[in-house]
C-alpha positions in Angstrom: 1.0 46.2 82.3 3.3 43.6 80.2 3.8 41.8 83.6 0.2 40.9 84.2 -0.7 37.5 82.8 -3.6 35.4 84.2 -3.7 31.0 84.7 -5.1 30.3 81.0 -1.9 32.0 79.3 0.3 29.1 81.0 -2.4 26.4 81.1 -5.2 26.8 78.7 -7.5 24.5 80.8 -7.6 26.9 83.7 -9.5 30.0 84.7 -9.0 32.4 87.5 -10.3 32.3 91.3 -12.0 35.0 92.6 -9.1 36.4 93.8 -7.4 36.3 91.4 -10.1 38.2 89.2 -10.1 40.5 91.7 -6.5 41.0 92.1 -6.1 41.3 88.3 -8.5 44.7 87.9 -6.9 46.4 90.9 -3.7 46.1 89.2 -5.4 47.3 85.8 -6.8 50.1 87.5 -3.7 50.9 89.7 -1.8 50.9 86.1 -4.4 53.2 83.9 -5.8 55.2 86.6 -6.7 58.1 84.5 -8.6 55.4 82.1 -9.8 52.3 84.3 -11.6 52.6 87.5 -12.7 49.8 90.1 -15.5 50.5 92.3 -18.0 48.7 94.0 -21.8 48.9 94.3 -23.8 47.0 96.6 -23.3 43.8 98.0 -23.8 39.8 97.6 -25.4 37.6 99.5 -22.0 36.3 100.5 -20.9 39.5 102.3 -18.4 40.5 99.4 -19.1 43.7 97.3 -20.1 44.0 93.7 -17.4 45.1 91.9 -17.9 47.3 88.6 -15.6 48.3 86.6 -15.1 51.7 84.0 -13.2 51.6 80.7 -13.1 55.5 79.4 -10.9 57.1 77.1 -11.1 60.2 78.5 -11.2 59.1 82.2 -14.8 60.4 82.6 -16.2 58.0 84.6 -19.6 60.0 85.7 -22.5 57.9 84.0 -24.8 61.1 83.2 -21.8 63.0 81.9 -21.1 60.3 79.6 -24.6 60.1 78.3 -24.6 63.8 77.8 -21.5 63.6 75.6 -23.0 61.3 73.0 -21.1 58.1 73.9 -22.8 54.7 73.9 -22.4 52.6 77.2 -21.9 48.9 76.6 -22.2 46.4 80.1 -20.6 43.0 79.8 -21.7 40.9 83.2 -19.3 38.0 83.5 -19.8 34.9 86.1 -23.5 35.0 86.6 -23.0 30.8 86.6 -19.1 30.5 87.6 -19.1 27.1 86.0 -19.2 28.8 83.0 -16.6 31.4 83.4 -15.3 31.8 80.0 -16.1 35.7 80.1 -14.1 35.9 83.3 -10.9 35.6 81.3 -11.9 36.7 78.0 -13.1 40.3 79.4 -10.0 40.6 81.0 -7.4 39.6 78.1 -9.6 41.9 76.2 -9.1 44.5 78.0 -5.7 44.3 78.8 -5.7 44.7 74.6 -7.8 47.6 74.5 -5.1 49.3 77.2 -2.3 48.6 75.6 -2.8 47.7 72.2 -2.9 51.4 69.7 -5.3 48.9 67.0 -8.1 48.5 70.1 -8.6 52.2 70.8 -10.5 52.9 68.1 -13.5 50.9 70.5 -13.6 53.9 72.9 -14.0 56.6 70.6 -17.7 56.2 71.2 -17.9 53.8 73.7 -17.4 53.3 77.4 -17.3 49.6 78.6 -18.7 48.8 82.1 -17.9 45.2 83.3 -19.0 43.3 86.3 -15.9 41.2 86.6 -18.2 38.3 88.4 -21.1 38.6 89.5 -22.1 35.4 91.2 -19.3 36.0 93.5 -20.8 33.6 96.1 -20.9 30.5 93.5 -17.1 31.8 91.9 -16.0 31.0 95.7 -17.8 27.9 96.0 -14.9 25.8 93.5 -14.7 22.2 92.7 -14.2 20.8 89.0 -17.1 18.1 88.9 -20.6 20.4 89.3 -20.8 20.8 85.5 -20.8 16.7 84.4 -21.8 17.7 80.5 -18.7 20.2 80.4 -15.1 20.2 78.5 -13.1 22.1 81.3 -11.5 23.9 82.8 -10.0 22.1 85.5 -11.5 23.8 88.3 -14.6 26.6 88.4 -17.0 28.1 90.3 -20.7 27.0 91.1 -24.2 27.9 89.4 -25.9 28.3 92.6 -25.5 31.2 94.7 -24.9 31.6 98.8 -28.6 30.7 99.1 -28.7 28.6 96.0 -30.4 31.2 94.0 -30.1 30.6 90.0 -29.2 34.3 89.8 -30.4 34.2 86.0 -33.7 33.7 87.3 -34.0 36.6 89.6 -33.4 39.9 87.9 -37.2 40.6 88.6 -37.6 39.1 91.9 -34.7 40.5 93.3 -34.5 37.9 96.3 -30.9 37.9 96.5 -28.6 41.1 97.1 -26.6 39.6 94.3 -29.7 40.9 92.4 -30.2 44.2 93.9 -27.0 45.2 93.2 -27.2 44.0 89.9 -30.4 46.0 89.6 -28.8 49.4 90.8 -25.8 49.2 88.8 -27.4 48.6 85.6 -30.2 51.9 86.6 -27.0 53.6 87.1 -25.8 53.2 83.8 -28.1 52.3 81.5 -26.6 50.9 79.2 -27.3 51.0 75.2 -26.2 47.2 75.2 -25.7 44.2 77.2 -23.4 41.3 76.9 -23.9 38.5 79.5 -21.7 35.4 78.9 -22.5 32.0 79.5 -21.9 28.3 78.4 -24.7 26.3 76.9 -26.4 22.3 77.2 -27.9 20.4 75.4 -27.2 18.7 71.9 -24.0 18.3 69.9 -23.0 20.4 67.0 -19.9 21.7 65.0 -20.4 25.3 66.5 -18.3 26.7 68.9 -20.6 29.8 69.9 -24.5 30.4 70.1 -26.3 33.3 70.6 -29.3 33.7 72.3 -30.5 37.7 72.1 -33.1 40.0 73.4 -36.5 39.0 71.7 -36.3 41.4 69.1 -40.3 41.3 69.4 -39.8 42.6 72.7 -37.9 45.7 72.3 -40.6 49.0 71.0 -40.6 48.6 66.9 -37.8 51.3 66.4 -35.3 49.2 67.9 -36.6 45.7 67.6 -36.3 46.3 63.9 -32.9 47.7 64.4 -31.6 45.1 66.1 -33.2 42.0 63.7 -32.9 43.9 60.2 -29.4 45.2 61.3 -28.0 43.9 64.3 -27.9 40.0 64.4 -26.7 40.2 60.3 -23.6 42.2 60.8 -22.4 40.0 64.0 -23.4 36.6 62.3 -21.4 37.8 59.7 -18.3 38.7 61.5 -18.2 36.1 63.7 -18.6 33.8 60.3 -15.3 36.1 58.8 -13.5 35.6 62.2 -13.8 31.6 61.8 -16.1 31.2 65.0 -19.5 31.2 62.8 -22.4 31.1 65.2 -25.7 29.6 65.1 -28.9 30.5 67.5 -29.3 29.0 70.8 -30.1 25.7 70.0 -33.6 25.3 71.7 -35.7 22.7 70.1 -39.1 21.6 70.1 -38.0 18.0 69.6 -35.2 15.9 70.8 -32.6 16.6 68.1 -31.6 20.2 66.7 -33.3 18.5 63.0 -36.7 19.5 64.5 -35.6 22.9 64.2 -34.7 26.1 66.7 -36.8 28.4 68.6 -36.1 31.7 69.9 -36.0 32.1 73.5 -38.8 34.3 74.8 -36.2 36.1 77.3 -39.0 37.0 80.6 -37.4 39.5 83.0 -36.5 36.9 85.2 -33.5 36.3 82.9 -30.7 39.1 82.4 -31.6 39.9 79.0 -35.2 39.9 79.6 -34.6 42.4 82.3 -32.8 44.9 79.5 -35.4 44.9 77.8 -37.4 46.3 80.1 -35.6 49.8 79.6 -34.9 49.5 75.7 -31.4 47.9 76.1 -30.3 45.2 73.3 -29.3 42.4 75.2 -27.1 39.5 74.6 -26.2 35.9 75.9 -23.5 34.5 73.9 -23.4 30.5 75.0 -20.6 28.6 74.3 -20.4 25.2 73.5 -19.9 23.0 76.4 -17.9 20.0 74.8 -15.5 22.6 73.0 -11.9 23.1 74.3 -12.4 26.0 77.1 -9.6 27.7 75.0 -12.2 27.6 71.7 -14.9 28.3 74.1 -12.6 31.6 75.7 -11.7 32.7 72.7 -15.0 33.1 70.9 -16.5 34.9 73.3 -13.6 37.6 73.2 -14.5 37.5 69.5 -18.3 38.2 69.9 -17.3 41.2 72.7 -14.8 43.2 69.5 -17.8 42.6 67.1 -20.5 43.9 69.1 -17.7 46.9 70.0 -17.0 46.8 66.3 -20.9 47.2 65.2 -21.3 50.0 68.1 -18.3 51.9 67.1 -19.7 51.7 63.4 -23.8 52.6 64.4 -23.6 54.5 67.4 -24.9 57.3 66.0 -28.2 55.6 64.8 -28.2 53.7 68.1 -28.6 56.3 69.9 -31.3 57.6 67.6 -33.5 54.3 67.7 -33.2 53.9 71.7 -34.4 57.2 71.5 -37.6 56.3 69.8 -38.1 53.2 71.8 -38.1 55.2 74.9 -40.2 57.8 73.6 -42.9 54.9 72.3 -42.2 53.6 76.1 -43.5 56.6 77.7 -46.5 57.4 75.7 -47.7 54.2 74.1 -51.3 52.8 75.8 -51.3 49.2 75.2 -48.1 46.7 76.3 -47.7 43.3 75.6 -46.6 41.2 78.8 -46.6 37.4 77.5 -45.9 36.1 73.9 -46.4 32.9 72.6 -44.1 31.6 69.0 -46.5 31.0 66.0 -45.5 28.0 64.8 -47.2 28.5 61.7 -44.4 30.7 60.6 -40.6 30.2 60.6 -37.2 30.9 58.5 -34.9 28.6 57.0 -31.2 28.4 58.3 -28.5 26.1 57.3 -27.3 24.1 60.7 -24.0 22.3 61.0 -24.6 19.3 63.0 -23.7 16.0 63.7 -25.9 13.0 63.2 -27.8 11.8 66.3 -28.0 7.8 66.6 -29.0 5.7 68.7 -27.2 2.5 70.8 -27.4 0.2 73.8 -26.9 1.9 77.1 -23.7 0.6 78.9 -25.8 1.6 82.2 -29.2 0.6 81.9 -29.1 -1.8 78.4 -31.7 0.2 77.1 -31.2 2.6 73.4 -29.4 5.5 74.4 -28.8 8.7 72.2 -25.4 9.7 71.3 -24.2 12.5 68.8 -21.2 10.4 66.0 -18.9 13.6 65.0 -17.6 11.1 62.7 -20.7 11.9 60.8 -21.0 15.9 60.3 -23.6 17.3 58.0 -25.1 20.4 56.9 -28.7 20.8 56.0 -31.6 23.7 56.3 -34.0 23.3 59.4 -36.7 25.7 60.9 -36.1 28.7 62.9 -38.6 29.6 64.4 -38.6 33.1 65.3 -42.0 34.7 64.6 -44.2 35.4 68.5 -47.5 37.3 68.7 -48.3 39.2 71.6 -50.6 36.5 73.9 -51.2 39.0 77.1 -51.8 42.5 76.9 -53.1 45.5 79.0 -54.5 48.7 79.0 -51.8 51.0 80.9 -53.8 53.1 83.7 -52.3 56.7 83.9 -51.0 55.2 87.6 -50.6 52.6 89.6 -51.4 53.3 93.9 -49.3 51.1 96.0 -50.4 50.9 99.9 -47.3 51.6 101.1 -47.7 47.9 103.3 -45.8 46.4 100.4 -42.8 47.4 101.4 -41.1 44.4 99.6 -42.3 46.3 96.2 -41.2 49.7 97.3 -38.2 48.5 98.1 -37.6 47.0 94.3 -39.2 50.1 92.9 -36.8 52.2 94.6 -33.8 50.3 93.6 -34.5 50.8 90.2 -35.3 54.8 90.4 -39.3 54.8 89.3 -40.5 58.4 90.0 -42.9 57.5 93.1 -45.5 60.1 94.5 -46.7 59.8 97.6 -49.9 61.0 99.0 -50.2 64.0 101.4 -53.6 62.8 103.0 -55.7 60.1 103.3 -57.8 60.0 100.0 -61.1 58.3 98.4 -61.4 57.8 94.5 -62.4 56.0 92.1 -60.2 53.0 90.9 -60.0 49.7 89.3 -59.3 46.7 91.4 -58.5 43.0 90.2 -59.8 40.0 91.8 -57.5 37.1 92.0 -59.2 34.2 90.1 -58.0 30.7 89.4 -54.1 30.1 88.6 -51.8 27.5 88.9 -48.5 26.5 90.9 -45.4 25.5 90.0 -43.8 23.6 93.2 -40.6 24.7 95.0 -38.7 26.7 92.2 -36.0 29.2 93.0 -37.3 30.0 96.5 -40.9 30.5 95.1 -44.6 28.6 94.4 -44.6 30.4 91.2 -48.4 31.6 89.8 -49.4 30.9 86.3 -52.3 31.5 84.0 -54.2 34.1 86.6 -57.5 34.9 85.5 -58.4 38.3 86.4 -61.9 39.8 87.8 -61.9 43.5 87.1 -63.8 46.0 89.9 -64.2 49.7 89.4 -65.1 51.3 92.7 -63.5 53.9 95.1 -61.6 52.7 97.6 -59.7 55.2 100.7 -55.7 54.9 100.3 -54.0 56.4 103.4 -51.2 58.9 103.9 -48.0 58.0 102.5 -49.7 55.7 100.1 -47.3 55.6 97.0 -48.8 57.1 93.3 -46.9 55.8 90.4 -47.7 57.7 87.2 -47.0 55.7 84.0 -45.5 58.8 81.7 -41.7 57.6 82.6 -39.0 55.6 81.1 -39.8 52.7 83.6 -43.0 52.0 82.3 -43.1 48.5 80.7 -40.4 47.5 83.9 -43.9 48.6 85.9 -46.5 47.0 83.9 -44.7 43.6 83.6 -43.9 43.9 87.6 -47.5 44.9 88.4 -49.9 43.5 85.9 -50.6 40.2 88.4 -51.2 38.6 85.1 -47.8 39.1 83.9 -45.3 36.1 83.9 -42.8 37.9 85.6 -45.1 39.9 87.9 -44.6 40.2 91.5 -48.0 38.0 91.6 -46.5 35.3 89.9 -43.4 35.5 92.3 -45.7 35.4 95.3 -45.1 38.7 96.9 -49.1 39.3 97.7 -49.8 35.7 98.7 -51.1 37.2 101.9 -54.1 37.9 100.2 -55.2 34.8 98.8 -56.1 33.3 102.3 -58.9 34.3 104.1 -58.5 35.6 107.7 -62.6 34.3 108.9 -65.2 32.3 108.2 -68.2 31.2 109.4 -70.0 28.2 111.5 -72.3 26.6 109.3 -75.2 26.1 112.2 -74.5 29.7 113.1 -74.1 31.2 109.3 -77.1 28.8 108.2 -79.8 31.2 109.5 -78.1 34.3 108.7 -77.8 32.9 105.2 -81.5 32.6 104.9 -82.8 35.5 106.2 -80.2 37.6 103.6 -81.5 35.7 100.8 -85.3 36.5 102.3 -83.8 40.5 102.3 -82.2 39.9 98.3 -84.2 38.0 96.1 -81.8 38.7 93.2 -79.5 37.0 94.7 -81.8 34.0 95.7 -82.7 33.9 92.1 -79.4 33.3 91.1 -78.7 30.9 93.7 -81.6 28.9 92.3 -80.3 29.5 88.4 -76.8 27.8 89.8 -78.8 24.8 91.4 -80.4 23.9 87.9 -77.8 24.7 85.6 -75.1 22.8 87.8 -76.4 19.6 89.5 -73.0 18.6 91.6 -73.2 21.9 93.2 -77.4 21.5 93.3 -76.4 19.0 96.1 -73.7 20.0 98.4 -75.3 22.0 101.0 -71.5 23.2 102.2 -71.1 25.0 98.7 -74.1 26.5 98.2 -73.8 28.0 102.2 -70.1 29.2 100.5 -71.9 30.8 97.6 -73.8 32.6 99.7 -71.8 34.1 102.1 -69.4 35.3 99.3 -72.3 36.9 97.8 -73.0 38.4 101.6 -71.5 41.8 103.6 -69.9 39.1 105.9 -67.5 38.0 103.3 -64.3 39.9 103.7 -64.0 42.3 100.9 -60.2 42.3 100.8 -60.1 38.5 99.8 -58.2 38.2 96.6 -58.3 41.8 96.2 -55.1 42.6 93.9 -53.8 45.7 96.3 -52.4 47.4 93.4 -55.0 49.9 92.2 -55.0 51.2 88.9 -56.0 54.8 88.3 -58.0 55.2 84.9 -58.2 59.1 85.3 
């Protein structure tokens, strides 16, 4: 083991290709077989496998056997952008230490470490050392995008890419009590080397939201302050310089962490700075891995105990919040190390240009503002009925082992149905025409499901992963990522010379309906005189109009 070294020990403006990654566990594994494992688990969209690898004392490396024994499970996921690859090496000089070094053992007494060694495998390929202009090394790296130019970082939900399925079976597989995925940050200038963005602690159920806020995010603020690589929040702003102040990130399950906290894991995305040396940058986020291993080795017990809780609120609880907005009427105080932002003549364009003068450091308080309240929230049904047409959602569900029923024969009852109403688009992003601010019409009738129609009772660990996938309302929902667009177009309609009389002898047969009809006219004159929208109105209010139109297929079972 002595004999392995990667690229950054010689040159420490260099991280490792693919193969090299690769190469580097095998030989780790080959060395500490009866402690380190290398395995694979799905695929990528590049046609390589996922690799995952197993750090256990006791070389038990069966993930319900380890939960059974009491031992905490913590997944680091390294390489999700391979332009930002400083958790590539760090994982791996880490654990090299942890191997060979008698101090680091004392991290596995309760802990086994899982690690994706990269997970964008198919952007980690894809080298060159000019895709990341605002960066300070290393020489050469991978790409954000993926094989088919996925952001992977936005698709934990979706799942479009097999990068993402894999991701979503290995993480099922293990569940892991916490998180770790490691990045490199934008934006403004500052003195710190690391930034921490974590799971919205507003997200998490209460037992272990509090944990992580009240006890958490202190201890590894403070040790990362006592190793000399003090950290400061993501910087986020609401203006154009960090003096307007911080906001949390609002993690959706798009992103990884947002996606952990779907099944009560604390998550984590330690950013480094990108204008520090790669070296600083490498070596910080070793630094935030041994204190989070540091905090687990010291808590695990009450871990254990809180994620306990949390999943015990999960599965009996009858409200969940699926959107938050911050308050900004609220906000902490935190001292912030930057540098002063100023303004000059643009070599380029001649016009004022900012710029960051590190000859001019300073420390003052700013705003953090890290208060949300709950802006969406729903009812859970006792289940969900999926027509097992969706396929697509099946498929997802599947992946990440909900406890599916399906029906034995075709069956009537009552449900409640949404209506799609008015929402918005957001053009060409990651592969989608994503929907926002849905407006909801809510039906309660029976409607006949057939055989093999799929019956998804919410009294299971997955519930909030099924109410923020399912709720079409949701900002991560399968809605929003356009997986039942085939419902929002209408398969007929009507000629109006043909429709025109049938129209009039229906109002003739329903005079409530005229009556409306007539109410609309006065109350809204634009529509009082266009003959083609009133004919509309009336042949939605009609049998004629197809009755599956905007109908939500999801039902939701109130009894």
């Amino acid at each position: 083991m002595g004999k392995i070294t990667i690229p950054f020990e010689q040159n420490p403006n260099q991280t490792l290709t693919y193969e090299e990654i690769i190469t580097t566990y095998q030989t780790m594994a080959a060395a500490y077989p009866q402690q380190f494992q290398l395995g694979t688990m799905g695929t990528t969209d590049i046609g390589e496998p996922l690799h995952v690898a197993v750090l256990s004392a006791d070389g038990e490396f069966d993930a319900e056997k380890i939960r059974r024994s009491g031992r905490r499970i913590l997944l680091i996921n390294n390489g999700i952008h391979p332009g930002e690859p400083e958790g590539i090496d760090a994982t791996i000089l880490l654990l090299r230490d942890i191997l060979t070094k008698p101090d680091y053992q004392k991290f596995l007494e309760h802990l086994v470490i899982v690690v994706i060694p990269v997970y964008n495998v198919d952007g980690c390929i894809n080298r060159s050392g000019f895709s990341r202009a605002n960066q300070n090394g290393p020489e050469q790296y991978g790409f954000r995008g993926n094989a088919r130019n996925y952001d992977l970082n936005r698709d934990f939900v979706k799942c479009d890419s097999r990068n993402a399925r894999a991701f979503n079976a290995v993480f099922r597989h293990w569940m892991p009590d916490v998180f770790i995925d490691n990045h490199t940050s934008n934006g403004a200038d500052y003195q710190y080397t690391m930034t921490l963005i974590p799971t919205l602690h507003s997200k998490l159920e209460a037992p272990l939201g509090d944990f992580l806020s009240t006890k958490m995010l202190p201890y590894l603020f403070r040790e990362m302050k006592n190793r000399r690589w003090e950290m400061i929040p993501y910087v986020d702003t609401p203006g154009p310089t960090p003096e307007t102040g911080i906001v949390n990130f609002c993690d959706y399950g798009r992103y990884s962490t947002g996606y952990a906290a779907l099944w009560n894991t604390i998550g984590f995305m330690p950013e480094t700075h990108m204008l520090k040396p790669f070296a600083d940058r490498l070596e910080s986020t070793r630094q935030f891995m041994e204190v989070v291993m540091g905090f687990i080795h010291q808590n695990h017990r009450e871990l254990a105990e809180k994620r306990a809780q949390a999943f015990e609120q999960t599965k009996n609880k009858a409200v969940f919040h699926l959107d938050y907005s911050m308050d900004a009427s609220r906000h902490d105080s935190i001292l912030f190390k930057g540098y002063e932002a100023k303004y000059k003549p643009s070599e380029v364009s001649g016009l004022p240009r900012l710029w960051y003068d590190r000859s001019a450091p300073y420390e003052k308080m700013i705003p953090y503002y890290n208060y949300f309240n709950p802006s969406v929230s729903v009812e859970k049904p006792v289940a969900y009925i999926i027509p097992q047409a969706w396929e697509n959602v099946l498929e997802r569900l599947k992946i990440n082992q909900v406890v599916m029923e399906p029906l034995q024969k075709d069956t009537t009852m009552t449900v409640q149905s949404y209506r799609i109403g008015s929402f918005k688009n957001r053009e060409a992003w990651e592969g989608h025409y994503y929907h926002s601010r849905v407006q909801l019409e809510t039906i309660n009738h029976e409607r006949t499901f057939r055989k093999g129609d799929v019956v998804v009772y919410l009294n299971q660990e997955a519930n909030r992963y099924l109410v923020e996938t399912l709720e079409p309302h949701a900002p991560d929902s399968w809605f929003a990522w356009n997986f039942f667009d085939p419902i929002l177009m209408q398969k007929e309609y009507f000629s109006d010379y043909v429709f025109e009389d049938l129209a009039a002898q229906f109002l003739k047969e329903n005079p409530a309906i005229r009556a409306e009809l007539e109410a609309k006219k006065l109350a809204d004159p634009e529509f009082a005189s266009d003959g083609a929208k009133q004919l509309d109105w009336v042949y939605r209010k009609s049998p004629w109009y197809e009755p599956t139109h905007r109908l939500y297929p999801v039902a939701r079972l109130l009894k």
